[in-house]
VOBA-1610 file (N, C-alpha, C; in pm, whole numbers, padded with zeros to 5 digits, always signed):
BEGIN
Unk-07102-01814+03133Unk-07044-01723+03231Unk-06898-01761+03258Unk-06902-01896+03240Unk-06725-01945+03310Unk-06621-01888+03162Unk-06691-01918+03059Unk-06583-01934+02956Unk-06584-01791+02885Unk-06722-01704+02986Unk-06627-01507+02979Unk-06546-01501+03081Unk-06549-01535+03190Unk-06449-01533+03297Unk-06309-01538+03275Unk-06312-01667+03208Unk-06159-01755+03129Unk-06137-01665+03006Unk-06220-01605+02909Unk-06155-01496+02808Unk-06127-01368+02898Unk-06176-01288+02981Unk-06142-01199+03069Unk-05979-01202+03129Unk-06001-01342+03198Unk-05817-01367+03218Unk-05729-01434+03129Unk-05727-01471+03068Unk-05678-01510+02944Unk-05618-01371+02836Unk-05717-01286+02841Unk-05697-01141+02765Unk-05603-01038+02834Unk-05621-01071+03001Unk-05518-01026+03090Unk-05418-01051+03116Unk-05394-01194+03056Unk-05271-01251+03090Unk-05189-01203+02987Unk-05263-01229+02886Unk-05165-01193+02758Unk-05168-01067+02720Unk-05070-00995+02743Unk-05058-00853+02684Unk-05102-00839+02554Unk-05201-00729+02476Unk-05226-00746+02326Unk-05107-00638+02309Unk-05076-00646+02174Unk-04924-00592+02092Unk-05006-00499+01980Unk-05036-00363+01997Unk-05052-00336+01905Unk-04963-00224+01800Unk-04879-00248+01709Unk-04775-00183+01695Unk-04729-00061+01671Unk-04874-00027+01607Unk-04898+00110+01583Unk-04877+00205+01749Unk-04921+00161+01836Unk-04909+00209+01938Unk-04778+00255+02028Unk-04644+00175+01947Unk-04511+00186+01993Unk-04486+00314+01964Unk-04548+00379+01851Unk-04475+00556+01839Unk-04499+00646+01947Unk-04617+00647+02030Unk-04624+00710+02117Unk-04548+00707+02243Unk-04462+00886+02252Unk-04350+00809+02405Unk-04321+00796+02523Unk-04294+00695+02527Unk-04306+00622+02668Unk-04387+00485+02661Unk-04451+00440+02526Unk-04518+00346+02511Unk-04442+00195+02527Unk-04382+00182+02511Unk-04255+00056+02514Unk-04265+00033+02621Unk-04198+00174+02726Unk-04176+00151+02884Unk-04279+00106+02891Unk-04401+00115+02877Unk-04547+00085+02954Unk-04564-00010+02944Unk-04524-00086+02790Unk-04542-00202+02725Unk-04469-00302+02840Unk-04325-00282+02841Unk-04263-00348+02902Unk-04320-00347+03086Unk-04364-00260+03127Unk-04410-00272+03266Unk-04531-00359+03320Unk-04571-00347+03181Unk-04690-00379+03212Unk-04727-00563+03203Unk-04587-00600+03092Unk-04563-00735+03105Unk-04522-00775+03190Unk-04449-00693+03290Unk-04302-00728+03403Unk-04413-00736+03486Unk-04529-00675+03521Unk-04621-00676+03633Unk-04705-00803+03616Unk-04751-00836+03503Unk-04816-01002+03485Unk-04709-01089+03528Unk-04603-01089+03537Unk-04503-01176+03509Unk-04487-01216+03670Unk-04525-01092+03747Unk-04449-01116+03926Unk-04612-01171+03922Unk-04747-01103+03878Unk-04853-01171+04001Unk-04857-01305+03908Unk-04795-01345+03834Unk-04852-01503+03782Unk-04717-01606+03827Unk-04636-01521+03843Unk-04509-01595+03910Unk-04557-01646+04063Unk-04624-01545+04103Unk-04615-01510+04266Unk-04722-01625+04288Unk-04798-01605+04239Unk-04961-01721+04274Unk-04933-01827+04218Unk-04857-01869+04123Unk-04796-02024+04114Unk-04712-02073+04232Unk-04640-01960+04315Unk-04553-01980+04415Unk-04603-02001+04515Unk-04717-01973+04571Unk-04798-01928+04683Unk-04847-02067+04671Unk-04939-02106+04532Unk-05034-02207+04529Unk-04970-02361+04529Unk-04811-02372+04524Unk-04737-02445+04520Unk-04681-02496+04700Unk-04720-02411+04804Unk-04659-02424+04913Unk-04752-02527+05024Unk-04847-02513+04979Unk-04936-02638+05069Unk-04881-02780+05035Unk-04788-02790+04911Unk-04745-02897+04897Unk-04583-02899+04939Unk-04513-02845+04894Unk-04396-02813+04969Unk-04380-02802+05102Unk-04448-02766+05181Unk-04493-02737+05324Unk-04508-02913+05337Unk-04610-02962+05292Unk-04649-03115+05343Unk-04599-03231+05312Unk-04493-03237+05169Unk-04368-03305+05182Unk-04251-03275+05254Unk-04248-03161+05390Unk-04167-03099+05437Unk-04009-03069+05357Unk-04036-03028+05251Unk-03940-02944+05138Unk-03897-02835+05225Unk-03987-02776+05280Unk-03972-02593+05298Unk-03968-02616+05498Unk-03895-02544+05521Unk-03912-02527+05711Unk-03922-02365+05712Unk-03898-02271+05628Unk-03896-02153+05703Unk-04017-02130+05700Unk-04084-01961+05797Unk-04208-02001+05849Unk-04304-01930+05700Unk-04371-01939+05713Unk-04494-01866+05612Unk-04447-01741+05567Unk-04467-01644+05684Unk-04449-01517+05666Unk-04316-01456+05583Unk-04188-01552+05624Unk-04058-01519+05576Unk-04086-01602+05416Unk-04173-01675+05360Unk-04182-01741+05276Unk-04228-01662+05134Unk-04330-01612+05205Unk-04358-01494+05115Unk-04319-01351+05094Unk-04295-01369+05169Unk-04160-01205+05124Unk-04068-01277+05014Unk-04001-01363+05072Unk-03858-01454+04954Unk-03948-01478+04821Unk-04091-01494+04824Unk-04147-01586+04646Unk-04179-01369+04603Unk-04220-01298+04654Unk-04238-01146+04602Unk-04089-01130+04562Unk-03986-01151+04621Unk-03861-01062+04646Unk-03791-01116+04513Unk-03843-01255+04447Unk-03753-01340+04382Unk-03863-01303+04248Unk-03976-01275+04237Unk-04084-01265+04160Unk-04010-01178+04065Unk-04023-01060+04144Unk-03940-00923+04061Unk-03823-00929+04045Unk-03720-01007+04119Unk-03607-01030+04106Unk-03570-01055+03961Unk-03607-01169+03952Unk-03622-01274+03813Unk-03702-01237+03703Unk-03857-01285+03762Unk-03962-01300+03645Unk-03990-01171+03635Unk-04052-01062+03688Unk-04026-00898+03634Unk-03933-00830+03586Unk-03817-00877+03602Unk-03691-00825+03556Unk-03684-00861+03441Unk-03656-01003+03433Unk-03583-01107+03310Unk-03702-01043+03218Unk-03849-01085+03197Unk-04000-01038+03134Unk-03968-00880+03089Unk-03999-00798+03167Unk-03985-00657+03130Unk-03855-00637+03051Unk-03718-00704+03065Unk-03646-00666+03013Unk-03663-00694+02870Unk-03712-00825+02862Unk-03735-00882+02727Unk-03864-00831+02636Unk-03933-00740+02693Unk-04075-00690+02649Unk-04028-00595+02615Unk-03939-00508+02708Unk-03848-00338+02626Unk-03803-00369+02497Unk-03674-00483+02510Unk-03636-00507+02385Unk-03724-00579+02239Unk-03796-00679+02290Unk-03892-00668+02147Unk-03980-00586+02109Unk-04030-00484+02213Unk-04126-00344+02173Unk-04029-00281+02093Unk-03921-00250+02096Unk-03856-00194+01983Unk-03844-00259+01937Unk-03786-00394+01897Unk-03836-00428+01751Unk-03925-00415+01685Unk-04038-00479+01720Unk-04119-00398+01679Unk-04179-00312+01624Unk-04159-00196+01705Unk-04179-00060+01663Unk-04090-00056+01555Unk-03961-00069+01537Unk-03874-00071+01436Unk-03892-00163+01300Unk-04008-00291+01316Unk-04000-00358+01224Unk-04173-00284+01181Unk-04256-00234+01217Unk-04355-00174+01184Unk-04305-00005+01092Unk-04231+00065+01146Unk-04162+00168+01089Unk-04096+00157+00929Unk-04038+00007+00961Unk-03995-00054+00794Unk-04105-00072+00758Unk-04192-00134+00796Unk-04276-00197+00691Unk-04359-00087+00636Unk-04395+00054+00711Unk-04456+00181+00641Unk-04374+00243+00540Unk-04241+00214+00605Unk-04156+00294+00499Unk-04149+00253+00325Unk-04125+00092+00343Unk-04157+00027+00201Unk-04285+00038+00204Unk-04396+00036+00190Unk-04566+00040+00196Unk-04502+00177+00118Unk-04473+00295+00168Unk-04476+00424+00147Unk-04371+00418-00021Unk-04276+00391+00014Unk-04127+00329-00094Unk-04226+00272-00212Unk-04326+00166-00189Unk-04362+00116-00300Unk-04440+00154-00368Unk-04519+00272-00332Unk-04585+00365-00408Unk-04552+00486-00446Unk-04390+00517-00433Unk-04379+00637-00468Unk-04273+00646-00555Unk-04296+00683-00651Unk-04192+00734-00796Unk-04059+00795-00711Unk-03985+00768-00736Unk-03802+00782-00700Unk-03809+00861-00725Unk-03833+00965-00823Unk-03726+01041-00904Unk-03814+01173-00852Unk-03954+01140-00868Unk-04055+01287-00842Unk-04126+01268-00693Unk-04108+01181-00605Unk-04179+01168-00527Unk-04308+01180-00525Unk-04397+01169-00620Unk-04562+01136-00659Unk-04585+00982-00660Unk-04700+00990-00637Unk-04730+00867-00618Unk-04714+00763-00738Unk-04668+00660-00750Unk-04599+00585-00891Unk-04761+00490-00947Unk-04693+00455-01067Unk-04821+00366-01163Unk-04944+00311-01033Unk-04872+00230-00940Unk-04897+00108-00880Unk-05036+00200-00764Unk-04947+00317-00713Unk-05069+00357-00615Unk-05177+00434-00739Unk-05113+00458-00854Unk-05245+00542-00980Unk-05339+00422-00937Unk-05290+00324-01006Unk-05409+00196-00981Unk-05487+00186-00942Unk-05381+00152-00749Unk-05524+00133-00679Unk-05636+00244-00620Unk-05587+00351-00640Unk-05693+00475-00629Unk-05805+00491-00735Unk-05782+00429-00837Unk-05804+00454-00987Unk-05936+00360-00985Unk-05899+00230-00901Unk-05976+00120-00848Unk-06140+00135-00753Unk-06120+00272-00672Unk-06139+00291-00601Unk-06264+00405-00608Unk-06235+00476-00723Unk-06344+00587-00695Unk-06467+00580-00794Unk-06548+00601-00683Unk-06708+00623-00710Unk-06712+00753-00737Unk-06852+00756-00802Unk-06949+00882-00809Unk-06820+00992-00920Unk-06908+01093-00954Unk-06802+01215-01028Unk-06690+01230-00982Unk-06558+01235-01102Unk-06467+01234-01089Unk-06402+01243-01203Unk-06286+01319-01270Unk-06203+01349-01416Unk-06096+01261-01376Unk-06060+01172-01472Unk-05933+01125-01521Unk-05816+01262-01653Unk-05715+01258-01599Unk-05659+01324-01700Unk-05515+01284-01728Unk-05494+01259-01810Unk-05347+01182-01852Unk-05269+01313-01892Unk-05124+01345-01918Unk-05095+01480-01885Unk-04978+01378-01948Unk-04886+01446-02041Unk-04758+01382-02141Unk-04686+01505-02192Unk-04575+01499-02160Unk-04447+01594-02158Unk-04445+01606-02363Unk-04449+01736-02439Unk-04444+01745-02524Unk-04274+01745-02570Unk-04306+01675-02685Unk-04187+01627-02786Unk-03997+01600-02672Unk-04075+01495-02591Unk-03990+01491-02444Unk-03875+01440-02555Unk-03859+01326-02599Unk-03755+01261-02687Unk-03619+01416-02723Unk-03668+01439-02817Unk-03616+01547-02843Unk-03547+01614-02719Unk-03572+01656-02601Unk-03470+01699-02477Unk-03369+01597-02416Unk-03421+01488-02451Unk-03315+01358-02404Unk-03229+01348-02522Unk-03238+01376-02623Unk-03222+01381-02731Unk-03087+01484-02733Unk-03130+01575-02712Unk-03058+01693-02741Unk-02970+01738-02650Unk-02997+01679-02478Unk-02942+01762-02358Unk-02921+01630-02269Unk-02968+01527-02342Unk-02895+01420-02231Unk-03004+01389-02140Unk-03001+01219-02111Unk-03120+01228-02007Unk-03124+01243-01844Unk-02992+01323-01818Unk-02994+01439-01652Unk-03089+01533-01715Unk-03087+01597-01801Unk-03180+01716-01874Unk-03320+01668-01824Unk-03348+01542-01938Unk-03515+01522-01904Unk-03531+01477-01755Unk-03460+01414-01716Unk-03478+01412-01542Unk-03532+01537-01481Unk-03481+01614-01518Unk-03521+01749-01433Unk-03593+01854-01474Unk-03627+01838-01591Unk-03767+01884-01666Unk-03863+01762-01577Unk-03881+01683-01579Unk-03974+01565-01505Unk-04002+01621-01346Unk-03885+01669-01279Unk-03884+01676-01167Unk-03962+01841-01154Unk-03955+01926-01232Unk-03997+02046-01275Unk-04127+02023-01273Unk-04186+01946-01347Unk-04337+01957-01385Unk-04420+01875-01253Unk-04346+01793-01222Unk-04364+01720-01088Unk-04429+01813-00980Unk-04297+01918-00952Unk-04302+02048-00875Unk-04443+02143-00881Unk-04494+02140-01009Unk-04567+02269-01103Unk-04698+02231-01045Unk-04690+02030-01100Unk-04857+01985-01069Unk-04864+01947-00946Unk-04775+01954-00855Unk-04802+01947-00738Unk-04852+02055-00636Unk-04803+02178-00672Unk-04812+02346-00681Unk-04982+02372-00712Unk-05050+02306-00817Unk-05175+02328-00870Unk-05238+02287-00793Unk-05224+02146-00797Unk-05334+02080-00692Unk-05309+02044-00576Unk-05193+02046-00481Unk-05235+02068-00395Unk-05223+01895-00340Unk-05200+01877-00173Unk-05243+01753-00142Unk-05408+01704-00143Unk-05468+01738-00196Unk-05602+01733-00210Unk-05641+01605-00315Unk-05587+01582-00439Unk-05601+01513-00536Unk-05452+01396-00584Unk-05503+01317-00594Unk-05397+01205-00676Unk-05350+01306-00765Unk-05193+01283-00738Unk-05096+01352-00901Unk-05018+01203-00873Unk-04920+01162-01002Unk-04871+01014-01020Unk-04810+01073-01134Unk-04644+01000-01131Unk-04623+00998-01236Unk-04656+00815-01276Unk-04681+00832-01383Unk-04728+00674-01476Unk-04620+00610-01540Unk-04486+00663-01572Unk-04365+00637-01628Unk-04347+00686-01691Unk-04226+00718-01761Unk-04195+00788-01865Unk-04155+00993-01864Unk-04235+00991-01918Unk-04261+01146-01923Unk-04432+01172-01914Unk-04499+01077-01888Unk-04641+01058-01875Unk-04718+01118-01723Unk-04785+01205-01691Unk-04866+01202-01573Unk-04987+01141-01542Unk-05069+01108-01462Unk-05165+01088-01416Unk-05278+01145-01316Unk-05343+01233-01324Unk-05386+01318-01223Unk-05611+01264-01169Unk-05668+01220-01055Unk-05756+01210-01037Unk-05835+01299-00964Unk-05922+01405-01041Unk-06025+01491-00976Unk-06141+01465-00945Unk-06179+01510-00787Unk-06271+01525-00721Unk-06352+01618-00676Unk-06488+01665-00670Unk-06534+01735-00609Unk-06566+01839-00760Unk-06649+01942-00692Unk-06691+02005-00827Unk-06725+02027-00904Unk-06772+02059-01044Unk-06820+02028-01142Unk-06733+01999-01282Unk-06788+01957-01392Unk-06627+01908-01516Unk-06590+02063-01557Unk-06655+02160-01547Unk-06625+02257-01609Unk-06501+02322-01467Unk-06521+02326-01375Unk-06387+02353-01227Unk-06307+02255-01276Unk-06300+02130-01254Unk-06191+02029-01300Unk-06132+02056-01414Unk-06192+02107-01536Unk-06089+02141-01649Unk-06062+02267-01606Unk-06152+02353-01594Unk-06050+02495-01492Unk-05893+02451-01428Unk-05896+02412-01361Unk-05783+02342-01261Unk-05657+02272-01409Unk-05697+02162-01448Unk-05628+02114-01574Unk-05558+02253-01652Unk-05657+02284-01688Unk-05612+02425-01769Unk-05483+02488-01686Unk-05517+02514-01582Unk-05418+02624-01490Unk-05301+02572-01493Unk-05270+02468-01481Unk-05158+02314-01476Unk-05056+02334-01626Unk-05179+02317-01729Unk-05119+02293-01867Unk-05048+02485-01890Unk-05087+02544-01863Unk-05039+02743-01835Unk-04949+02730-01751Unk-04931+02689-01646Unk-04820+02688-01524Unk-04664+02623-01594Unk-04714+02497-01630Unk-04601+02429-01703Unk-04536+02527-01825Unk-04644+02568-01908Unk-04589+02642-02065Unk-04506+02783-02009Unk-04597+02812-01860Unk-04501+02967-01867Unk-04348+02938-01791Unk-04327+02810-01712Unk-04223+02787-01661Unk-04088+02797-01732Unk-03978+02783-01706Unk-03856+02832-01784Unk-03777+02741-01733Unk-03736+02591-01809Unk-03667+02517-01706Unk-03511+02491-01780Unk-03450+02549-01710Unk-03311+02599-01689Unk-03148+02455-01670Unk-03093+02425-01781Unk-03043+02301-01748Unk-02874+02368-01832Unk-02791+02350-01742Unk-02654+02416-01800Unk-02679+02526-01854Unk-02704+02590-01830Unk-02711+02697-01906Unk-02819+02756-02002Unk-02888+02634-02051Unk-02948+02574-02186Unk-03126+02622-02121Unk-03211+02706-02170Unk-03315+02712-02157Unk-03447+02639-02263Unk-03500+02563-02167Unk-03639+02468-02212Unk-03787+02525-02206Unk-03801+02520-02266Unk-03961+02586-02329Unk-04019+02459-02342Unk-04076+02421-02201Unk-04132+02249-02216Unk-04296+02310-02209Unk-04410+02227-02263Unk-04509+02206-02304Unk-04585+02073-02279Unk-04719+02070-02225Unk-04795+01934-02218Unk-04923+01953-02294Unk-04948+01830-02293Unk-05058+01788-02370Unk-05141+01716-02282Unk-05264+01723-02289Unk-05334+01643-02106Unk-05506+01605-02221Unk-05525+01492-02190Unk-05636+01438-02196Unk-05713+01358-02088Unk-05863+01399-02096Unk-05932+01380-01990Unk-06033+01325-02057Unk-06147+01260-01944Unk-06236+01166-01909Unk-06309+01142-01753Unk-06381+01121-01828Unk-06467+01111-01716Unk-06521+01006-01634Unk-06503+00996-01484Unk-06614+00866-01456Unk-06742+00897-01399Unk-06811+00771-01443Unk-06948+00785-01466Unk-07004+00639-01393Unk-07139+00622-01327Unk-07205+00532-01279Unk-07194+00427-01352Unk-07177+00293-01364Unk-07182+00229-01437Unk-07079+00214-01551Unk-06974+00250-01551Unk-06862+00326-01664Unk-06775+00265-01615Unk-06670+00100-01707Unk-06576+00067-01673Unk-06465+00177-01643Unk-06374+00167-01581Unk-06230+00231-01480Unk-06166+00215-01654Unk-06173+00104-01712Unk-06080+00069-01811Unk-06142+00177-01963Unk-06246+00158-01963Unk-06292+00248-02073Unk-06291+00423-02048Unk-06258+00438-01896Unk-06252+00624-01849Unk-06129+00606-01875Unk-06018+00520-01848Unk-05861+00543-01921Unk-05846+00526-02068Unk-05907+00478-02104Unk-05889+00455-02286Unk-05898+00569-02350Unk-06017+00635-02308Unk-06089+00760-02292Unk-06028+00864-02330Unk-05968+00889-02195Unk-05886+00971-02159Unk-05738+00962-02250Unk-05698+00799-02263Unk-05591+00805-02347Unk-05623+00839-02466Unk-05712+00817-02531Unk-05779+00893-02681Unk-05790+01022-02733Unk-05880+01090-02629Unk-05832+01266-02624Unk-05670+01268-02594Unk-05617+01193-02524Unk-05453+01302-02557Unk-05417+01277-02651Unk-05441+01184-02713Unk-05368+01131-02878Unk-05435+01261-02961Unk-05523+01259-02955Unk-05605+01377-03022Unk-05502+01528-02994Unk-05505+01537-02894Unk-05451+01664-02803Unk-05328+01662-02886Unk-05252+01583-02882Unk-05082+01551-02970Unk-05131+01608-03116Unk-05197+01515-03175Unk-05244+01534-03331Unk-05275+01700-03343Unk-05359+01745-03234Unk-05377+01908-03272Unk-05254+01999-03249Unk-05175+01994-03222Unk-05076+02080-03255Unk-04971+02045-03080Unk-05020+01992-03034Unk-05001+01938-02851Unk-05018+02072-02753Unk-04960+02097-02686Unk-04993+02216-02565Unk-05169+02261-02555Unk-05201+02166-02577Unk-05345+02183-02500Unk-05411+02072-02441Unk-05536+02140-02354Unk-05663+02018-02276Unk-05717+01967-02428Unk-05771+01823-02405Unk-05837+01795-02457Unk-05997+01663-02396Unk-06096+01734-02375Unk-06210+01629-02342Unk-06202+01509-02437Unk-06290+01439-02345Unk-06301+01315-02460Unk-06436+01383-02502Unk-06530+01466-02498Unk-06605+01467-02559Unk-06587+01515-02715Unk-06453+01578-02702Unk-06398+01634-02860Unk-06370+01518-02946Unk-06381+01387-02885Unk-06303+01294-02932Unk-06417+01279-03055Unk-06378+01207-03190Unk-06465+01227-03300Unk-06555+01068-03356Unk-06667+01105-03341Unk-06726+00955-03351Unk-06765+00894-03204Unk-06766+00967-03093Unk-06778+00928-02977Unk-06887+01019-02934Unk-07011+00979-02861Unk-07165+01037-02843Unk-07075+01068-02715Unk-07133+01216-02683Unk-07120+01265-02538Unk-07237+01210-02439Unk-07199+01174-02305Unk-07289+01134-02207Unk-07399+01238-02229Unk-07556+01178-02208Unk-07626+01246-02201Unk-07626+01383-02024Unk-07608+01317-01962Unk-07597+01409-01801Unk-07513+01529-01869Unk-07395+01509-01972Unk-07310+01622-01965Unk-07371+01749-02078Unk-07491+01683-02141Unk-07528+01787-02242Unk-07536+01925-02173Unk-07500+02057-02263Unk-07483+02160-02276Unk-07383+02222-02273Unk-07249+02139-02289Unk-07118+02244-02326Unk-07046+02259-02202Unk-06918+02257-02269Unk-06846+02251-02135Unk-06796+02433-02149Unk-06697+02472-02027Unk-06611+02616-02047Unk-06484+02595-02109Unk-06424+02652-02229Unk-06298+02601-02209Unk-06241+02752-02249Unk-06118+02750-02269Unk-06049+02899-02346Unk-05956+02866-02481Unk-05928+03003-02513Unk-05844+02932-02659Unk-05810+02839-02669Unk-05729+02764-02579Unk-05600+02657-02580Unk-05654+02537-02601Unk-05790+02486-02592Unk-05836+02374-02569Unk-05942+02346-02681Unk-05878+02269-02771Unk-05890+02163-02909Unk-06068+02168-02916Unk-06099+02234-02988Unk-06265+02215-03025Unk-06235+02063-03162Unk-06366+02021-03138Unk-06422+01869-03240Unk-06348+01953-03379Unk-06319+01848-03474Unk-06314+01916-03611Unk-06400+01817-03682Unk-06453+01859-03786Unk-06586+01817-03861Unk-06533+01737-03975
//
């Protein structure tokens, strides 16, 4: 019972800091008041509890009553003042050093150039998901060639274009990433594989019908996207291999299309997925 008593005041004494809480406004002020107010009653009752002795080494002659008005008057004077002032100013720090630290948190997962989420957050999402879900790797066709030909401000903004397109498709709903390069990364959820390549499909059409416009100079850019699947029990590392396999495939067939890994050749399709997926012209059937 004594040593909840002693965590009870102990928890009171010490203001908890929680930083997240500085965005809300007026929170600082509160912060700071609320220290400046511990500060006078712990000032004040050290002062108070100090006078039976001061009083009896005759230190003190004025009477009681005038005694304690002067230890309140000097409480807030000083220790609420000096305290609160110093609780305003490190609540903004604070708040200001929590604000940085989201901003890099935020900075370190996000591709400069396209503002998608970069390799590092692909990862750890990549890390992360259970149950059904498509991997699809997505690679800018015969990109060389536009850096090549138009300089690499050109492919910058073909990059930033397609950025735009697959972000347009899906939506804040799903991981889009660029992976480096001219390479995408995209993770689907929800649905069935035949909606998820629906969606892929719409992406790889959106990009081909786009018209991306650089000096003057018109680009007829094209992707190639290979997918995979995760599955119960199914290394993260073998659904990317996967996936990187069908796009190699996808390239080899002529590029501007989906390609499953189940097209991939020499590779048994999961039994759960037997009976065929939907696809339309564009998308690479097995060759024998």
């Amino acid at each position: 019972m004594r040593e909840h008593a002693v965590i009870l005041v102990r928890n009171w004494l010490w203001q908890s800091i929680d930083p997240g809480s500085f965005e809300a406004p007026g929170a600082i002020s509160s912060f700071a008041l609320a220290v400046s107010f511990r500060s006078v009653i712990v000032t004040s009752l050290a002062a108070f509890a100090s006078l039976p002795l001061l009083y009896g080494l005759h230190i003190l002659a004025l009477p009681l009553a005038q005694m304690a008005k002067l230890i309140v008057a000097f409480s807030w004077l000083f220790a609420g003042t000096l305290s609160g002032t110093l609780a305003y100013v490190a609540g903004n720090v604070i708040r200001d050093l929590d604000c940085s630290r989201a901003e890099f948190q935020r900075l370190s997962q996000t591709d400069s150039l396209t503002g998608l989420a970069n390799r590092r957050a692909f990862n750890d999402t990549l890390a992360t998901v259970h149950g059904e879900a498509s991997l699809a790797i997505i690679d800018i066709d015969r990109f060389k060639r536009i850096n090549d030909r138009f300089g690499h401000q050109a492919g910058d903004e073909v990059i930033r274009t397609i950025a735009v397109v697959l972000g347009r498709v899906f939506g804040n709903t799903l991981l889009v990433s660029r992976l480096g390069g001219e390479e995408f990364g995209v993770i689907l959820k929800g649905g069935t594989v035949e909606q998820r390549l629906a969606m892929l499909e719409q992406a790889r059409q959106a990009v081909a019908s786009d018209v991306n416009v650089f000096d003057d100079n018109k680009l007829a850019v094209t992707v190639s996207i290979g997918v995979a699947e995760f599955m119960p029990g199914r290394r993260v590392e073998g659904v990317y291999a996967a996936a990187d396999r069908a796009l190699y495939l996808a390239k080899d067939c002529g590029r501007d299309r989906l390609v499953h890994e189940r097209n991939l050749p020499f590779v048994e399709a999961p039994a759960h997925e037997a009976g065929g997926l939907v696809r339309n012209s564009r998308v690479s059937m097995p060759r024998g």
